[in-house]
N, C-alpha and C positions, 0 to 999 in steps of 0.2 A: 788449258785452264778456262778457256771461254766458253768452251762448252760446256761446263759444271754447271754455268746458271741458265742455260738454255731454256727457256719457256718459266722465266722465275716471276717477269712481271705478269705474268698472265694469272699462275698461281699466288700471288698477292691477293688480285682481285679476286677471283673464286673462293680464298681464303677467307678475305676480308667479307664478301656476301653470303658465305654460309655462316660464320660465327653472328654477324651482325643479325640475321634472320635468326637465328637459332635463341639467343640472350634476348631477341626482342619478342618473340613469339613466347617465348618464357614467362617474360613479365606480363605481357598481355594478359596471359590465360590466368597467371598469379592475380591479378590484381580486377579481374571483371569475372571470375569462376570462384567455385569451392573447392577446384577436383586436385589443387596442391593436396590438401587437407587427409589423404589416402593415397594408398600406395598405387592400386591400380590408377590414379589419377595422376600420380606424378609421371611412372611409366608409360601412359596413352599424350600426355603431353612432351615428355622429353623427346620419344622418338616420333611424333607427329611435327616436331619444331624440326629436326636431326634431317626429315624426310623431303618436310618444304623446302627449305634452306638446300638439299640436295639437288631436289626438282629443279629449283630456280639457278645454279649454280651449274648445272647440266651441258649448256653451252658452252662456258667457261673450261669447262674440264675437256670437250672434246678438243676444245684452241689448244688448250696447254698438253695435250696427248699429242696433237699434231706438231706442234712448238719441238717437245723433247723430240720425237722421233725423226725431225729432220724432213717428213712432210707437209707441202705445203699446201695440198688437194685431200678433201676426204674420200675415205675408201681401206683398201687393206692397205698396209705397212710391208706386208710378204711379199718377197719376189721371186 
């Protein structure tokens, strides 16, 4: 059962910094741009927020791949 939440706090935080980038970079562009106001403007902002939020979240995700996998060095997982 302890292993169920294996690498859960790490995925918090990752969680928590990709939504938090993603809903903030939203309003941003909402509220200093026009480019809500069109479709291809909600689509070039959604997944421009989706993207950042990813980039920056990047490290996070490598800890928490290591976390679940039960490695503590990065590298391959295969033996």
């Amino acid at each position: 059962m302890k292993d169920l939440y294996k690498g859960y706090s790490i995925l918090y935080f990752r969680t928590s910094l990709i939504m938090t980038t993603y809903f903030s970079t939203i309003d941003t562009m909402r509220r200093k741009t026009d480019l809500w106001n069109h479709r291809w403007g909600q689509f070039l902002i959604t997944g421009g927020a989706a993207g950042f939020g990813m980039i920056l979240a990047w490290p996070l995700e490598v800890l928490k791949n290591l976390a679940q996998s039960g490695n503590t060095t990065s590298g391959s997982t295969v033996q």
